[in-house]
KOLZA-740554 format. One record per residue (C-alpha): residue number from 1; residue in three letters; z, y, x. Coordinates in Angstrom, 1 decimal, m for minus. Example, Ala and Ser with C-alpha at 12.3 -4.5 7.8 and 13.67 -1.06 7.14 Angstrom:
residues 2
num  residuo  Z  Y  X
1  ALA  7.8  m4.5  12.3
2  SER  7.1  m1.1  13.7
END
This chain:
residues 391
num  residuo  Z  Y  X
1  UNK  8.4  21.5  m23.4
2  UNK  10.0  24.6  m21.1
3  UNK  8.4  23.8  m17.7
4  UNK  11.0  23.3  m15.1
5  UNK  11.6  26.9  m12.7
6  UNK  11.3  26.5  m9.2
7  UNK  14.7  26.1  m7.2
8  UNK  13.5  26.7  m4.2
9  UNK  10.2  26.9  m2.1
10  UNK  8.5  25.6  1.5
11  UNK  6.0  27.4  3.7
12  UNK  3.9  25.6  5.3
13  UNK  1.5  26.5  8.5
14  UNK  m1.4  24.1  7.7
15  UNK  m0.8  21.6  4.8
16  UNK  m3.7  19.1  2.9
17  UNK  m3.0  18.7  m1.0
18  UNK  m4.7  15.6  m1.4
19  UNK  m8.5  17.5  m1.8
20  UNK  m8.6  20.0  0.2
21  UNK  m6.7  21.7  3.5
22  UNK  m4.8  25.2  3.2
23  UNK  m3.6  27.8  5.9
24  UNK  0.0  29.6  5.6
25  UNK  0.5  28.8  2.1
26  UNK  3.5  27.8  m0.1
27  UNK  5.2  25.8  m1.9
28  UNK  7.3  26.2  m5.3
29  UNK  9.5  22.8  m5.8
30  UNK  11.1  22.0  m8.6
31  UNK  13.8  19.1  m8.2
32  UNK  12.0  16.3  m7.7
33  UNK  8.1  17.9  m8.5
34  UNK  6.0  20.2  m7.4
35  UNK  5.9  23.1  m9.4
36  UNK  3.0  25.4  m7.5
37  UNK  0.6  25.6  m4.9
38  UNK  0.1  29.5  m3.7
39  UNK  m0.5  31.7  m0.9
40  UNK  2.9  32.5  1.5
41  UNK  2.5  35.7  0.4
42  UNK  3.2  35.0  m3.1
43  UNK  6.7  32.9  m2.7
44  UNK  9.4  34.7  m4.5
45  UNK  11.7  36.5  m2.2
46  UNK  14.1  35.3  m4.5
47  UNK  13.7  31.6  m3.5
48  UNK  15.9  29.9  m0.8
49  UNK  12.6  28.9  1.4
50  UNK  12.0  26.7  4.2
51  UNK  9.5  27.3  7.1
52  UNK  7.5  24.7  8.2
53  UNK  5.6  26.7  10.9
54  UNK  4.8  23.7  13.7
55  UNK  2.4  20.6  12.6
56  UNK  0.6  20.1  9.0
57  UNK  1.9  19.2  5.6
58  UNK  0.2  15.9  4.2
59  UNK  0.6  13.5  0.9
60  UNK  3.2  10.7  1.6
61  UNK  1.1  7.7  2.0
62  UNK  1.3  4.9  m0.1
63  UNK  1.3  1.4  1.0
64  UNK  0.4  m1.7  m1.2
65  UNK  1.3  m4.9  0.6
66  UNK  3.9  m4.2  2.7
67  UNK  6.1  m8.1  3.4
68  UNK  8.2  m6.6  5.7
69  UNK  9.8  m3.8  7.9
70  UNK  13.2  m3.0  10.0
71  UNK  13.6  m6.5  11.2
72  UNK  13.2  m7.9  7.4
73  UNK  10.6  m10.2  5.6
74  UNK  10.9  m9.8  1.7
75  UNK  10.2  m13.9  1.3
76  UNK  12.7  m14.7  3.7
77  UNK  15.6  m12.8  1.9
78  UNK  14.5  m11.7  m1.5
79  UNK  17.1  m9.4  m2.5
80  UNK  17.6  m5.7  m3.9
81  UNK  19.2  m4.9  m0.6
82  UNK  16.1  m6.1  1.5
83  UNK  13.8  m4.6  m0.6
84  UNK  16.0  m1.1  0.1
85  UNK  16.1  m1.4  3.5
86  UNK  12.2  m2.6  3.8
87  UNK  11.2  0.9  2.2
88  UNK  14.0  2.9  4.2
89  UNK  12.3  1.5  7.2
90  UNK  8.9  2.3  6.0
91  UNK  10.1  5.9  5.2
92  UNK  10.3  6.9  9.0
93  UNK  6.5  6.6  9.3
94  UNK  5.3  8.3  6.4
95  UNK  5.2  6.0  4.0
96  UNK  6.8  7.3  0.5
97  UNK  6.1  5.1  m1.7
98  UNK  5.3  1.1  m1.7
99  UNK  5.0  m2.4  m3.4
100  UNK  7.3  m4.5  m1.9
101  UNK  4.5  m7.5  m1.5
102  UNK  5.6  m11.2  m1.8
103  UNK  3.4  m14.1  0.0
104  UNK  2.6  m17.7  m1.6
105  UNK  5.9  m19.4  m2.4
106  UNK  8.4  m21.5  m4.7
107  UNK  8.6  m20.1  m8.5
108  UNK  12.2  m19.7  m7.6
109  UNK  11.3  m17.5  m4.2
110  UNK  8.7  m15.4  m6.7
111  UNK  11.5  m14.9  m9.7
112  UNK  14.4  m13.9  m7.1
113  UNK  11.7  m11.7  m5.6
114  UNK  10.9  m9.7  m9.0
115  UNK  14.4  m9.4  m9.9
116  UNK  15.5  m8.0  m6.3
117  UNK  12.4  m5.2  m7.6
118  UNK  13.9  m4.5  m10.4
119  UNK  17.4  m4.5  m9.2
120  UNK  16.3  m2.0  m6.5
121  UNK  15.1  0.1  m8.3
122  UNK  17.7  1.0  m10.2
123  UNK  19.7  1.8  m7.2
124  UNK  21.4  5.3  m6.1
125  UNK  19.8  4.7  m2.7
126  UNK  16.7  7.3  m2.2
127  UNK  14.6  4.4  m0.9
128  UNK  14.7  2.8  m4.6
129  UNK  12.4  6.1  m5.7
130  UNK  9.7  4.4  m3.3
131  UNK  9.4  1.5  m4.4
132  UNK  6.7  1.6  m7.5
133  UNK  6.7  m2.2  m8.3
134  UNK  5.8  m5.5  m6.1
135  UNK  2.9  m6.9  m5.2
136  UNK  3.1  m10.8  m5.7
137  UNK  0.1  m12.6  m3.3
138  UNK  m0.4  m15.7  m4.2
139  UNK  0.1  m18.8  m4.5
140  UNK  m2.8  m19.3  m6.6
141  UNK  m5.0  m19.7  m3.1
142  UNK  m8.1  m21.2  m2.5
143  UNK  m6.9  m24.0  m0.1
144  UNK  m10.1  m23.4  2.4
145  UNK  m9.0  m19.1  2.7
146  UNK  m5.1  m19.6  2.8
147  UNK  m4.9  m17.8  6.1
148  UNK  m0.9  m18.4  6.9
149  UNK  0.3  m19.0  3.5
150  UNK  1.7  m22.2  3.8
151  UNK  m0.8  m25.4  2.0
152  UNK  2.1  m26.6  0.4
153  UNK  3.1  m23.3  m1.4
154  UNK  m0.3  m23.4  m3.0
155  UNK  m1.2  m24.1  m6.5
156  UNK  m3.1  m23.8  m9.7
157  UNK  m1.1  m21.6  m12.3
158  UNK  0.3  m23.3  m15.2
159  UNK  0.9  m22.2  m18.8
160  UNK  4.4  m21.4  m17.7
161  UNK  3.1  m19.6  m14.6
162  UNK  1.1  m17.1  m17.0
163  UNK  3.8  m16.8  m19.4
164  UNK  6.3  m15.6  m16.7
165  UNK  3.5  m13.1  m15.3
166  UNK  2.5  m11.5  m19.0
167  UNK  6.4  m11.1  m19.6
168  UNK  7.1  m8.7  m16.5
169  UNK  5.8  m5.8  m19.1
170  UNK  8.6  m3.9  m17.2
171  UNK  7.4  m3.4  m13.6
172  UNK  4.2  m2.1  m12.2
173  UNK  2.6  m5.7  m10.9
174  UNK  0.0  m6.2  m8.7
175  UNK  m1.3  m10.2  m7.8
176  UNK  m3.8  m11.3  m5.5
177  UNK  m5.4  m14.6  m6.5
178  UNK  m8.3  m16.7  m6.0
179  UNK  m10.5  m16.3  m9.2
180  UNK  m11.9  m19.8  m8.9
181  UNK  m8.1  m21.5  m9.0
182  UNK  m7.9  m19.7  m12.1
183  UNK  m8.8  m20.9  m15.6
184  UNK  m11.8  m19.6  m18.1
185  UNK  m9.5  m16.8  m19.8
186  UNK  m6.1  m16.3  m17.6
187  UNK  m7.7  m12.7  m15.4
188  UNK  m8.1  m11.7  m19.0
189  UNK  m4.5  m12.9  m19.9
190  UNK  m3.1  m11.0  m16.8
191  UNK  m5.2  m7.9  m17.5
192  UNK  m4.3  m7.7  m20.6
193  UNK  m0.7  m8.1  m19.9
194  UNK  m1.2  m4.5  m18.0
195  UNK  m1.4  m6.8  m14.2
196  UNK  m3.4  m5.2  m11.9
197  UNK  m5.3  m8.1  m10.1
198  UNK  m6.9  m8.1  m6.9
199  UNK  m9.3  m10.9  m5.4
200  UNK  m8.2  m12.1  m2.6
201  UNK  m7.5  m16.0  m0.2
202  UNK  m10.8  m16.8  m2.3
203  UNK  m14.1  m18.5  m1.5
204  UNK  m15.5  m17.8  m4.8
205  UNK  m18.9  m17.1  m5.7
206  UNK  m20.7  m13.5  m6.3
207  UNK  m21.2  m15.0  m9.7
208  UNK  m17.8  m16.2  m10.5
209  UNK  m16.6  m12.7  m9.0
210  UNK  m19.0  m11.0  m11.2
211  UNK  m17.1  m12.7  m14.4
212  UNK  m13.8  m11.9  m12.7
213  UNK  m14.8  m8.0  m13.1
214  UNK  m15.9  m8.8  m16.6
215  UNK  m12.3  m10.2  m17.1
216  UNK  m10.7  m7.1  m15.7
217  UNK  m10.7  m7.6  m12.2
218  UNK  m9.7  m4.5  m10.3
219  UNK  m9.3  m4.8  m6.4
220  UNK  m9.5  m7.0  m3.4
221  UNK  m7.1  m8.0  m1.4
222  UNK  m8.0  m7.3  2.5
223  UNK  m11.7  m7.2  2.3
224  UNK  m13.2  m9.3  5.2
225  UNK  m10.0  m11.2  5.8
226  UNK  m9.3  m14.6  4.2
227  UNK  m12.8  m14.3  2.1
228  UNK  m16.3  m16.0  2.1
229  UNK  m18.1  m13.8  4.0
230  UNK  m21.8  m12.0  3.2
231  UNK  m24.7  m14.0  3.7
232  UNK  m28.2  m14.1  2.8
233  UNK  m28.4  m16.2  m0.1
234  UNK  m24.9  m16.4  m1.3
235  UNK  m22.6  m12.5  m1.1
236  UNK  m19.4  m14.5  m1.4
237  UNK  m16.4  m12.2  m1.8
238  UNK  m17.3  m10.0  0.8
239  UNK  m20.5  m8.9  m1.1
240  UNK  m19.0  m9.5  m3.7
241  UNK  m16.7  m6.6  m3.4
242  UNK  m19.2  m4.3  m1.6
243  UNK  m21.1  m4.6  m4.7
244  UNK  m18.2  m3.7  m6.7
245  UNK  m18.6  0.1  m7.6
246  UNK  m16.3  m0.4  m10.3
247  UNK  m13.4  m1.9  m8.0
248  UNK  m10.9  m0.5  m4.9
249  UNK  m11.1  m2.3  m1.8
250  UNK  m7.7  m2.6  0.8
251  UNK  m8.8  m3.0  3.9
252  UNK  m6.2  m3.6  7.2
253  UNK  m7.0  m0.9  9.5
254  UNK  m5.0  m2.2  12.9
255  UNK  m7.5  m2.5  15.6
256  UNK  m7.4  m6.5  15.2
257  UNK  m8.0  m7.7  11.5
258  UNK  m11.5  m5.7  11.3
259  UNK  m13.8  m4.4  13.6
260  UNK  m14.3  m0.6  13.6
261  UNK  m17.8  m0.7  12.9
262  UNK  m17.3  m3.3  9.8
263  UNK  m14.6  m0.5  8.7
264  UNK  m17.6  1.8  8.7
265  UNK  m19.6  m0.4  7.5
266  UNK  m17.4  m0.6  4.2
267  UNK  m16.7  3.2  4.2
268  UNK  m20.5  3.4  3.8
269  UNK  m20.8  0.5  1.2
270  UNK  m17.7  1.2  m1.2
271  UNK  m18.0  3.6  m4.2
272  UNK  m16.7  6.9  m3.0
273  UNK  m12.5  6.5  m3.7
274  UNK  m12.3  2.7  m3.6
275  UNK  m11.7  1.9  0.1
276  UNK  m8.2  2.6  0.8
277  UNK  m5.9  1.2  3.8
278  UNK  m3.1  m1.2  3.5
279  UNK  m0.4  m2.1  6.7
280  UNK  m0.3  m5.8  5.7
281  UNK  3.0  m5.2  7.4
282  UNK  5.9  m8.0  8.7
283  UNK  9.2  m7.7  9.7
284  UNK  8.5  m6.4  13.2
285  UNK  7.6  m2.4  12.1
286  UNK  10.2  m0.5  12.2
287  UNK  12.4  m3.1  14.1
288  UNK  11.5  m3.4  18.1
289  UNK  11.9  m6.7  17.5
290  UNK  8.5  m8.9  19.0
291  UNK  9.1  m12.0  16.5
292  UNK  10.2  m13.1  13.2
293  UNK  9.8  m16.4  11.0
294  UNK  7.8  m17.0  8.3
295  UNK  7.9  m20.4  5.9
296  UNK  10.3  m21.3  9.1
297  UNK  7.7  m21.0  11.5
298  UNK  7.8  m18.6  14.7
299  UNK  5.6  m15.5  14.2
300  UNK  5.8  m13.6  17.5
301  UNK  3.8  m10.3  18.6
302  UNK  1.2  m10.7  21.2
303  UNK  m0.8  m7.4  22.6
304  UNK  0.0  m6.0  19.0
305  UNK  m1.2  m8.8  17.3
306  UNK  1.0  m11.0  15.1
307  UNK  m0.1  m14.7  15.9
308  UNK  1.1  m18.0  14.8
309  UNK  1.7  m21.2  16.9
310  UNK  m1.6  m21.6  16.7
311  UNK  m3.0  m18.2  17.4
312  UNK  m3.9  m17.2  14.0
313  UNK  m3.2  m13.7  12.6
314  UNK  m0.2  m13.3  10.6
315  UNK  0.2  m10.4  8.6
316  UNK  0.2  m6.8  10.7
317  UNK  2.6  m5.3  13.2
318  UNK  2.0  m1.7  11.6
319  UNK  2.9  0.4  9.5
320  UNK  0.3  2.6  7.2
321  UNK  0.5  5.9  9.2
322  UNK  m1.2  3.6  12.5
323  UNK  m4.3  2.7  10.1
324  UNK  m4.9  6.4  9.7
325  UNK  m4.5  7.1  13.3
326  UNK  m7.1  4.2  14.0
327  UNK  m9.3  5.1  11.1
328  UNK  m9.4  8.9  12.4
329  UNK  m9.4  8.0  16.5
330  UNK  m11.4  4.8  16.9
331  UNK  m13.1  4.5  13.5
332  UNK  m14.1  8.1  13.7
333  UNK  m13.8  8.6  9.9
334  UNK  m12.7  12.6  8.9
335  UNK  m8.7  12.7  8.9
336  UNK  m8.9  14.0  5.3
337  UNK  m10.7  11.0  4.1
338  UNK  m8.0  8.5  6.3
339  UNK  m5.5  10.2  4.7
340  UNK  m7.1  9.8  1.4
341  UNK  m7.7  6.3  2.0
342  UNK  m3.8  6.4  2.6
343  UNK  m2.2  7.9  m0.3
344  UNK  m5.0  9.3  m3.4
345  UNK  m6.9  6.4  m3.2
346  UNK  m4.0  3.5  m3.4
347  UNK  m2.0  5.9  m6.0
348  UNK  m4.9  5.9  m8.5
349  UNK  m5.3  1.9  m8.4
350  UNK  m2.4  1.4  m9.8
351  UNK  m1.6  4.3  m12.0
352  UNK  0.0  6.7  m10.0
353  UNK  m1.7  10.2  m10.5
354  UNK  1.7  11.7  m9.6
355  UNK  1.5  10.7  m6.4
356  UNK  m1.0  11.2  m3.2
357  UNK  m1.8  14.9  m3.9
358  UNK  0.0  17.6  m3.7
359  UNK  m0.4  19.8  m6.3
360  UNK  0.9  21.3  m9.7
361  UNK  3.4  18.6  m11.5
362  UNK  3.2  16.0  m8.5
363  UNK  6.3  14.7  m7.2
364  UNK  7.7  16.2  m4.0
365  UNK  6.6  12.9  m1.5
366  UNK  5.0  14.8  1.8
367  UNK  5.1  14.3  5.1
368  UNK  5.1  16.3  8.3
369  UNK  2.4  15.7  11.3
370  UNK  2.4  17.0  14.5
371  UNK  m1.2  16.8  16.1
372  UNK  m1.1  13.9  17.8
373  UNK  m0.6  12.2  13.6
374  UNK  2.9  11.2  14.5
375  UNK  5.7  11.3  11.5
376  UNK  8.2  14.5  12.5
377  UNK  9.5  14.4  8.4
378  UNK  9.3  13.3  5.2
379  UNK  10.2  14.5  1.6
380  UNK  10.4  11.9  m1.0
381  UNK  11.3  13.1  m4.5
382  UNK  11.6  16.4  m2.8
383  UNK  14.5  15.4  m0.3
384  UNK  13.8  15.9  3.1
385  UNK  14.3  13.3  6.3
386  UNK  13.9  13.8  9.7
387  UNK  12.2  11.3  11.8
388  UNK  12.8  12.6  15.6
389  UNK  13.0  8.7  17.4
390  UNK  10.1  7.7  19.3
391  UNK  7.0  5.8  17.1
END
């Protein structure tokens, strides 16, 4: 196949591909891909080229559960225009692609939520080339971990519930269950059925976790939160998945969820590549509003926190370019590792080699920092935004 010429080309002052950081280099784009990484020098003079002389050029981050943004929650509304607006929203800070990410509810909420997916993408929008698939968390929930998913939207899965799952050969899927509300053989079902499935809501054994991985078990789902945590004689799910060289670990990086030292903690633990960061974002980022609802129920924003009427955490009021910042500043983890843990790392769970790099034959999606790791632009697919309003 004739490789695609460049159509035009970017010059960048400072830019990170994904590996590695460059000085006043280029850019060769073709459409929607990258087409070269090279020295300014070497751009063609015969290229249309853009200057990006202020700031540094980074992968567009990628964000796995994200249940809400710009005033929206995916469960409350779940339809191909929320989904749309949800990524648009996510856009401004940096985030260029995304699973839309459903929590515990009704069949009916979980098949109107896959269909809005699929209807989205197929949209002429440019926020339908972000999204890469959903995330469905839950409801198969170990009653005891449930955090804020609501009891009664819990269940075991059925023989119709696994049918449905295996059948959405279509879309990239990603679930979060509890392996011991599971039956001997369904992680195998789902794996096979090409679902990625991540560990998560669960107060399951090391042992039962260790057959879970046998099953094709990939990931867990916000390691610390809603798990059985590490202890001497039992590693629950915690240790469980800090044992797991063979599996990623998400991890919610907003100065509330997890303690900076366990985030170092984990950093240290995890196979090199497995730890990336997730928003766990609601309906709040991206909106300046301070509350939403959830299953009906008032979530409101308190000193960044998202609490429920009883004062339990509720999802995240961030969006993914904040855990970078707070990974990088508080954490004190190297930026090109936090921004690793924000775009390679997530990309390669589910499939996405395309993505989180910028390189040779890797679409367009970057984003512009200024020092301070604030979002100035994006390019997703090679089109370029401007995000000037204040984050």
């Amino acid at each position: 196949m004739t490789q695609p010429q460049p159509d035009r080309a970017l010059r960048a002052a400072r830019l990170f591909d994904g590996g590695q950081w460059h000085s006043d280099c280029g850019l060769l784009l073709a459409g929607e891909t990258v087409q070269a990484l090279l020295p300014a020098t070497d751009i063609p003079a015969s290229l249309p080229c853009e200057h990006v002389p202020d700031g540094f050029l980074v992968p567009g981050l990628v964000d796995l559960q994200v249940n809400g943004g710009g005033g929206l929650l995916f469960n409350n509304a779940p339809s191909a225009d929320t989904v749309l607006h949800i990524a648009a929203a996510h856009r401004r800070y940096g985030t260029t692609a995304l699973l839309p990410t459903l929590l515990s509810d009704t069949a009916a909420v979980l098949a109107a939520g896959v269909a809005a997916v699929c209807s989205a993408r197929e949209s002429t929008q440019a926020a339908a080339k972000a999204i890469l698939g959903i995330h469905i968390e839950g409801p198969f929930f170990a009653s005891a971990r449930r955090g804020t998913h609501r009891a009664d939207r819990l269940r075991r899965p059925t023989q119709q519930d696994m049918d449905w799952l295996c059948s959405l050969t279509d879309l990239r899927c990603l679930i979060t269950l509890a392996p011991e509300a599971m039956a001997p053989g369904m992680i195998r079902q789902l794996t096979d059925a090409g679902i990625i499935v991540s560990a998560g809501h669960s107060a399951a054994s090391w042992e039962a976790l260790r057959r879970a991985r046998q099953d094709g078990l990939r990931s867990f789902t916000h390691l610390f939160n809603a798990m059985s945590p590490l202890t001497a004689r039992e590693p629950g799910v915690t240790g469980a998945a800090l044992d797991s060289d063979d599996c990623w670990l998400g991890i919610i990086a907003d100065g509330h969820h997890v303690h900076p030292a366990s985030i170092r903690i984990a950093h240290r633990c995890a196979a090199p590549g497995k730890l990336f960061l997730v928003s766990d974002a609601m309906a709040t980022v991206g909106s300046g509003q301070s509350w939403f609802t959830l299953y009906g129920e008032r979530i409101t924003v308190r000193d960044g926190r998202l609490l429920n009427a009883e004062g339990a955490l509720a999802g995240s009021a961030i969006a993914l370019i904040d855990a970078v910042r707070y990974c990088h500043q508080i954490v004190g983890l190297p930026l090109d590792e936090c921004l690793r843990m924000a775009s390679l790392y997530p990309a390669a769970l589910i499939g996405k080699p395309q993505l989180g790099r910028i390189a040779a034959g890797s679409r367009a999606d970057m984003v512009l920092l200024d020092e301070d790791l604030r979002v100035n632009a994006t390019w997703l697919a090679g089109q370029r935004e401007n995000h000037a309003q204040p984050q």
